[in-house]
TIPA-67366 format. One record per residue (C-alpha): x, y, z; residue in one letter. Coordinates in steps of 0.2 Angstrom, whole numbers, plus 5000, padded with zeros to 4 digits. Layout:
N
+------+------+------+----+
|    u |    v |    w | aa |
+------+------+------+----+
|    X |    Y |    Z |  a |
...
+------+------+------+----+
END
This chain:
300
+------+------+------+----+
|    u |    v |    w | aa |
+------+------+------+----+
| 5000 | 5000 | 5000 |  x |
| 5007 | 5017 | 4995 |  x |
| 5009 | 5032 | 5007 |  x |
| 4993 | 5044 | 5008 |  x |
| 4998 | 5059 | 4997 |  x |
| 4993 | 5077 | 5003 |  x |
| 4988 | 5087 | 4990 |  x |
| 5002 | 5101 | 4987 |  x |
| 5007 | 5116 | 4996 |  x |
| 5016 | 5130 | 5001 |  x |
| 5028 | 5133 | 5013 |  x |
| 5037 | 5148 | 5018 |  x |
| 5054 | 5152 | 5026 |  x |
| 5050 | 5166 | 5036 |  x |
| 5061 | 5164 | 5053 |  x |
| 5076 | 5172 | 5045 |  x |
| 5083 | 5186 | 5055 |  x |
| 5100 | 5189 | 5044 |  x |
| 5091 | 5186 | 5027 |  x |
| 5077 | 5199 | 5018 |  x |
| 5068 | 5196 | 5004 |  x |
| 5065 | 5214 | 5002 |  x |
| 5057 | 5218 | 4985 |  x |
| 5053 | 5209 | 4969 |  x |
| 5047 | 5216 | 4952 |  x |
| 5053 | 5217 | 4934 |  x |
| 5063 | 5200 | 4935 |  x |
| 5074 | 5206 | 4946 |  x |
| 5073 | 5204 | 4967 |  x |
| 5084 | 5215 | 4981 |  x |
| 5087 | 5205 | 4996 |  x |
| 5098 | 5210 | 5012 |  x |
| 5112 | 5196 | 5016 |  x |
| 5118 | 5204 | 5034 |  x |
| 5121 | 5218 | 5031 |  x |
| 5122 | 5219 | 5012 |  x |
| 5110 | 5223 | 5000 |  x |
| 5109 | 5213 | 4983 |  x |
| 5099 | 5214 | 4967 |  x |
| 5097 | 5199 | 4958 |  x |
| 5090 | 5193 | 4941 |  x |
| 5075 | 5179 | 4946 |  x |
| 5066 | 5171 | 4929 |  x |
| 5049 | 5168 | 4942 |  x |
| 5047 | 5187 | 4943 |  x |
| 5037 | 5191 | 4930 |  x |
| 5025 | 5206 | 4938 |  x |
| 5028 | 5223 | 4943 |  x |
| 5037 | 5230 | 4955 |  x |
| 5025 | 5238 | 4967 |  x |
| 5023 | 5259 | 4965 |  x |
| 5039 | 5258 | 4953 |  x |
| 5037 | 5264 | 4935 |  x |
| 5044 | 5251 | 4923 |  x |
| 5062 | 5253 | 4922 |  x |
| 5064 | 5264 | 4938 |  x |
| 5081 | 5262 | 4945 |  x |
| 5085 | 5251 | 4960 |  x |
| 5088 | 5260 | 4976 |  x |
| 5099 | 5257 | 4990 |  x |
| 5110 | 5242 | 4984 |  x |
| 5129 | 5238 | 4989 |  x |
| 5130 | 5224 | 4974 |  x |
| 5118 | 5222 | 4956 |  x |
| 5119 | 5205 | 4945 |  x |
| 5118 | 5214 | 4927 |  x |
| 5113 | 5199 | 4915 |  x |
| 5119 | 5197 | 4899 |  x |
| 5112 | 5194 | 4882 |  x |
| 5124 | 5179 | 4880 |  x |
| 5122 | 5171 | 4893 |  x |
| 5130 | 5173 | 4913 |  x |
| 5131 | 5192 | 4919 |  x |
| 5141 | 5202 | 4928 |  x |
| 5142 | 5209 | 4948 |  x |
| 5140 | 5228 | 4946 |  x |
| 5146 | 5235 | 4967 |  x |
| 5144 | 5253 | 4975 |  x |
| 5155 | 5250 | 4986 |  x |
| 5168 | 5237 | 4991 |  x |
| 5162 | 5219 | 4998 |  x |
| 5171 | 5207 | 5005 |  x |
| 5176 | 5192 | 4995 |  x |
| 5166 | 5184 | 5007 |  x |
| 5155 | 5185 | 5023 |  x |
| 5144 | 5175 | 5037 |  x |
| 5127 | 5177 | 5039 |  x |
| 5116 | 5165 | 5053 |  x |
| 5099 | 5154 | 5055 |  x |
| 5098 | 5149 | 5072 |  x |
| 5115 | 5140 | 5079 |  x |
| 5121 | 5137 | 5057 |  x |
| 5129 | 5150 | 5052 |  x |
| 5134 | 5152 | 5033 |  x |
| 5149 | 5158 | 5021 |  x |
| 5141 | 5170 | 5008 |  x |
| 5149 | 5174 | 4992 |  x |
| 5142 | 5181 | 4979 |  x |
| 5147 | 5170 | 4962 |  x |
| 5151 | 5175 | 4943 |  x |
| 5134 | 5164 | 4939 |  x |
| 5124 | 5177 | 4952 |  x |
| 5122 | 5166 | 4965 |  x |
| 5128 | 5167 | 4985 |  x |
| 5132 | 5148 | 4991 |  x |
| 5115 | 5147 | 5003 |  x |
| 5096 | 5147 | 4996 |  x |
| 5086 | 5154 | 5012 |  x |
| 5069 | 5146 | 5008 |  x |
| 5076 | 5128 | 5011 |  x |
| 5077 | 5134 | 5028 |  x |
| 5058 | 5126 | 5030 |  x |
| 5067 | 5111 | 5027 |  x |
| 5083 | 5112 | 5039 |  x |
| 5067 | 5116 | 5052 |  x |
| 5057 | 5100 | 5047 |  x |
| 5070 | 5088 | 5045 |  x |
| 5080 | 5095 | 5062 |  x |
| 5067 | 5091 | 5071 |  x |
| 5063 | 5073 | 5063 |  x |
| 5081 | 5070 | 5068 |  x |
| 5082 | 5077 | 5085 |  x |
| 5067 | 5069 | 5090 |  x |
| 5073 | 5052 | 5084 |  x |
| 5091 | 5056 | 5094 |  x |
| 5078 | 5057 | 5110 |  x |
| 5072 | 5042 | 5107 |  x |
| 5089 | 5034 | 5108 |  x |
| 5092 | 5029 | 5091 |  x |
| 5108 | 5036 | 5078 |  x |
| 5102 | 5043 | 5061 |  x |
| 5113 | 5043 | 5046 |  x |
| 5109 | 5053 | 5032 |  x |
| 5114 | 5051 | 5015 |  x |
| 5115 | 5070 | 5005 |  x |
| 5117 | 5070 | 4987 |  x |
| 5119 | 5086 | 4975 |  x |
| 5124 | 5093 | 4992 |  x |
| 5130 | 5109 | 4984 |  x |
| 5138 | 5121 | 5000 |  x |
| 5132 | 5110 | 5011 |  x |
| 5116 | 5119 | 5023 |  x |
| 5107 | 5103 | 5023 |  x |
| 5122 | 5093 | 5028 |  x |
| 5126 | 5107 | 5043 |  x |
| 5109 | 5107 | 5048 |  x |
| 5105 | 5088 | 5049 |  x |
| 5126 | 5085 | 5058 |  x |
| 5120 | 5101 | 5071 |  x |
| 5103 | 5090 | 5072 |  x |
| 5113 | 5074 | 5080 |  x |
| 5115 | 5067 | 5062 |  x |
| 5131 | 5055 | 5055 |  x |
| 5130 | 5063 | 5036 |  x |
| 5137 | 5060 | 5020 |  x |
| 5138 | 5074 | 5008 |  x |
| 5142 | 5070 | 4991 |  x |
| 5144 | 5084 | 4976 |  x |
| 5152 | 5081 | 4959 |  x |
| 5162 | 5099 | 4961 |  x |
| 5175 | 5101 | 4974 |  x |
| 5175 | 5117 | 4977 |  x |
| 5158 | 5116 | 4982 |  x |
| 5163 | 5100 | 4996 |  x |
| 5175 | 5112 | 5001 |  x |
| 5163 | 5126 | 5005 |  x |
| 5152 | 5111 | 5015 |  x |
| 5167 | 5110 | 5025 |  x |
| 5169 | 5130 | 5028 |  x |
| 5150 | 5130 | 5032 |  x |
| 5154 | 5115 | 5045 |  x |
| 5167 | 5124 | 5053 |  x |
| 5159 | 5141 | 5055 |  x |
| 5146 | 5132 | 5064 |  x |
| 5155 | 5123 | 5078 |  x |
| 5154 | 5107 | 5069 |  x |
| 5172 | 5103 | 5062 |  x |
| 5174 | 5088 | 5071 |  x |
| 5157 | 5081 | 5067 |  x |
| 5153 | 5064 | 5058 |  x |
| 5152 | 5070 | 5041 |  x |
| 5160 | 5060 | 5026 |  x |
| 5164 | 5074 | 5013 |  x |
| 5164 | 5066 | 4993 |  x |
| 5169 | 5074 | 4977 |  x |
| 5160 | 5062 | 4966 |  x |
| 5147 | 5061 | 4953 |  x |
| 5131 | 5053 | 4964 |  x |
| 5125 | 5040 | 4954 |  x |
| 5141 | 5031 | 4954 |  x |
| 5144 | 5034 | 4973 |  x |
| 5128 | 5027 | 4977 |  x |
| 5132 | 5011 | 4967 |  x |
| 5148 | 5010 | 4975 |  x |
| 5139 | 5013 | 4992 |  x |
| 5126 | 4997 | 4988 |  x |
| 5142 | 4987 | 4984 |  x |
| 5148 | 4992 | 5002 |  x |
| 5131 | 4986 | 5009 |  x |
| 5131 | 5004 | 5018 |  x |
| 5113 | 5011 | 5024 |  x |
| 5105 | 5027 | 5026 |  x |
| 5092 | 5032 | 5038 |  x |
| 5087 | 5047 | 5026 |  x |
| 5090 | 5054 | 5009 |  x |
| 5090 | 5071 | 5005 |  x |
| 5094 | 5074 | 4986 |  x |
| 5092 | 5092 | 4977 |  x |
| 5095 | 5086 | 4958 |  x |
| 5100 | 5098 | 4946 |  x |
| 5091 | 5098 | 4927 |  x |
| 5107 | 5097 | 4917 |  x |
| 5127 | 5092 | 4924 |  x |
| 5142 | 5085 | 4924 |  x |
| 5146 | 5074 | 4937 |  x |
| 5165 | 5072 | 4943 |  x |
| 5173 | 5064 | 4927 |  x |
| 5162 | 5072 | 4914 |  x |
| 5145 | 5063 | 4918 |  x |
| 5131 | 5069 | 4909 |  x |
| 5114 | 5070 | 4920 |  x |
| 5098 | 5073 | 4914 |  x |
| 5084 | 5075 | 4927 |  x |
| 5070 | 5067 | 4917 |  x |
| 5081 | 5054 | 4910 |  x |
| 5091 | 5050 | 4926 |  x |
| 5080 | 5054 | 4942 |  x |
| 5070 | 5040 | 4941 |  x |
| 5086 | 5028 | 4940 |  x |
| 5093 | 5035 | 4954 |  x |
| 5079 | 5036 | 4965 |  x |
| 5078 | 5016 | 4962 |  x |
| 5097 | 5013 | 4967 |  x |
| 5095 | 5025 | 4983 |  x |
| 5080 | 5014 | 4990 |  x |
| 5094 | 5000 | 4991 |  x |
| 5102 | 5011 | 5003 |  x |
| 5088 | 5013 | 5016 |  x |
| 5087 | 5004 | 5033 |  x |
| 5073 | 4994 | 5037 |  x |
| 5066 | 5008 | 5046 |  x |
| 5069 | 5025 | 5038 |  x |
| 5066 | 5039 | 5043 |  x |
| 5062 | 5052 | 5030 |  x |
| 5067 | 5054 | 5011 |  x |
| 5070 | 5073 | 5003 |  x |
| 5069 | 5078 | 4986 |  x |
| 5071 | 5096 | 4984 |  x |
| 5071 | 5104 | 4964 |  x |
| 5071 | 5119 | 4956 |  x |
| 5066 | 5117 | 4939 |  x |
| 5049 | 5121 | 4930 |  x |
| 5051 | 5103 | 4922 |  x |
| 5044 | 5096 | 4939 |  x |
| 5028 | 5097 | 4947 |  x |
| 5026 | 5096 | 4965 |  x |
| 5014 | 5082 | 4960 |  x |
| 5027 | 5072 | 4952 |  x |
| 5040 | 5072 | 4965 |  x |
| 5026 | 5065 | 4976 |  x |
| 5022 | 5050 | 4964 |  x |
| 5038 | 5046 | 4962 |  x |
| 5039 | 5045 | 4980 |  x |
| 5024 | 5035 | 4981 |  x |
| 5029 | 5024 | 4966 |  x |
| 5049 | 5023 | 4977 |  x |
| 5043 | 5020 | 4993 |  x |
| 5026 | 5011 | 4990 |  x |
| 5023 | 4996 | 5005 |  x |
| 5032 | 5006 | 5018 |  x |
| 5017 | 5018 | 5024 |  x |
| 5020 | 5033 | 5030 |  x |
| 5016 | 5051 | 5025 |  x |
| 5021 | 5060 | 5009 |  x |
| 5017 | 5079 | 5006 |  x |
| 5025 | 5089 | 4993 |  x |
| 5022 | 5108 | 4986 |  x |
| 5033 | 5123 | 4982 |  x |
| 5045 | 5131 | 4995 |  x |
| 5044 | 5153 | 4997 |  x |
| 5051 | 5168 | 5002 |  x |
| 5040 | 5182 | 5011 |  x |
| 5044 | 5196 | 5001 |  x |
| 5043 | 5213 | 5015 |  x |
| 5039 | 5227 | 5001 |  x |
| 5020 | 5218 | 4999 |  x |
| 5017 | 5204 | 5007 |  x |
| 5017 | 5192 | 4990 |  x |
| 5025 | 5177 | 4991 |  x |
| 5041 | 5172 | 4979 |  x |
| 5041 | 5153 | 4975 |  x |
| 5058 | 5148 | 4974 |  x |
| 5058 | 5127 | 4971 |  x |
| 5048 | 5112 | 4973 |  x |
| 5049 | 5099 | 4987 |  x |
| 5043 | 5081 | 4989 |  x |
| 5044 | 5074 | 5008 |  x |
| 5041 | 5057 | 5014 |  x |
| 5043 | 5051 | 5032 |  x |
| 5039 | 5035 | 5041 |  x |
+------+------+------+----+
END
């Protein structure tokens, strides 16, 4: 018997105190990181800005993404930035540095799912039992801080290693050097064959697949082509009783309706609970919402 499926929803990370979503309009959104204000291209923006007449200029800005025609962009700043600098969500605490492809190393809206899954973990930790968790497309590494600062052993795999190497700057900033975390520059399909062949288990899976890559040795990923494939070799890697299973995404190529069948379809005969929908942003200029991804949850 599958898993009851709700029907999806939204979610909002609103608990941030270092992160602003402040205004969105004409493509383009100004958020305050700490204490630095950036303007960013975002293709959901589609509507107005609020009171602004088209092609007003942007106020009050310390860095603008200019996009290009061609393809990438440009960082356009008032004033000089930091290479680098920290910003916090409760006890994690996060290395921001605004990148030549526009973004800053942490998305704020998965911060509903550090909450939710945090708390599945501490309350299994109470309980007396250890939780490992396998992370794949791990990227910089929040999820992986947030599940080690939950109580969590964590493998965080990512095909780039730059990106493991952030992880491991994240981990540090937030008081967790020393924790269990295996840290893997590897493309993910492969690891997690290699992983069966080890007979290693996880306890939860939290995977955040990109549409198109490469992975460590020039493997080409394809989400439609290749999600469903991994998702078969990852159920060989759950324990008999696991906890939860993570699929975050941010492409228009997904519904939140499809990440919950395949869930169902993966998972079917366990029980449990899925719920899926779109993660958000509270934007403070209006009170809208900006949909920043899709998420699929199942949990025992």
């Amino acid at each position: 018997m599958s898993a009851p499926v709700q029907r999806p929803a939204l979610i909002v990370a609103d608990h941030w105190r270092d992160y602003e979503l402040l205004e969105c309009g004409d493509g383009m959104k100004r958020e305050r990181w700490g204490e630095f204000t950036l303007v960013r291209p975002d293709p959901q923006v589609i509507w107005p800005r609020s009171g602004q007449k088209p092609g007003a200029a942007w106020a009050s800005w310390d860095g603008f993404y200019h996009r290009s025609e061609q393809g990438g962009g440009r960082w356009e700043f008032r004033r000089p930035l930091p290479d680098h600098w920290k910003i916090s969500y409760g006890a994690l605490t996060f290395k921001i540095h605004p990148t030549s492809f526009k973004h800053t190393g942490l998305f704020p809206e998965q911060a509903v799912n550090w909450d939710w899954f945090g708390a599945k973990i501490k309350a299994a930790r109470a309980a007396g039992r250890e939780v490992s968790v396998l992370n794949l497309f791990g990227y910089t590494g929040a999820a992986t801080v947030a599940a080690a600062a939950a109580g969590a052993t964590v493998c965080h795999v990512d095909a780039a290693e730059g990106m493991v190497k952030w992880c491991r700057e994240n981990a540090a900033l937030s008081g967790l050097a020393d924790a269990p975390v295996r840290y893997i520059a590897d493309d993910c399909l492969k690891f997690v064959r290699r992983e069966i062949k080890r007979g290693r288990k996880y306890d939860a899976i939290i995977m955040d697949p990109p549409t198109y890559g490469r992975g460590s040795t020039g493997e080409m990923w394809k989400l439609e082509d290749h999600l469903w494939e991994l998702l078969t070799e990852c159920r060989a890697l759950l324990t008999d009783a696991p906890l939860f299973f993570l699929i975050n995404a941010y492409t228009a190529r997904l519904s939140p309706t499809v990440v919950a069948n395949l869930l169902a379809e993966l998972l079917a005969g366990r029980g449990g609970r899925i719920t899926a929908g779109e993660v958000g942003l509270p934007i403070q200029a209006d009170g809208k919402v900006l949909p920043c991804g899709i998420y699929g949850r199942w949990e025992a």
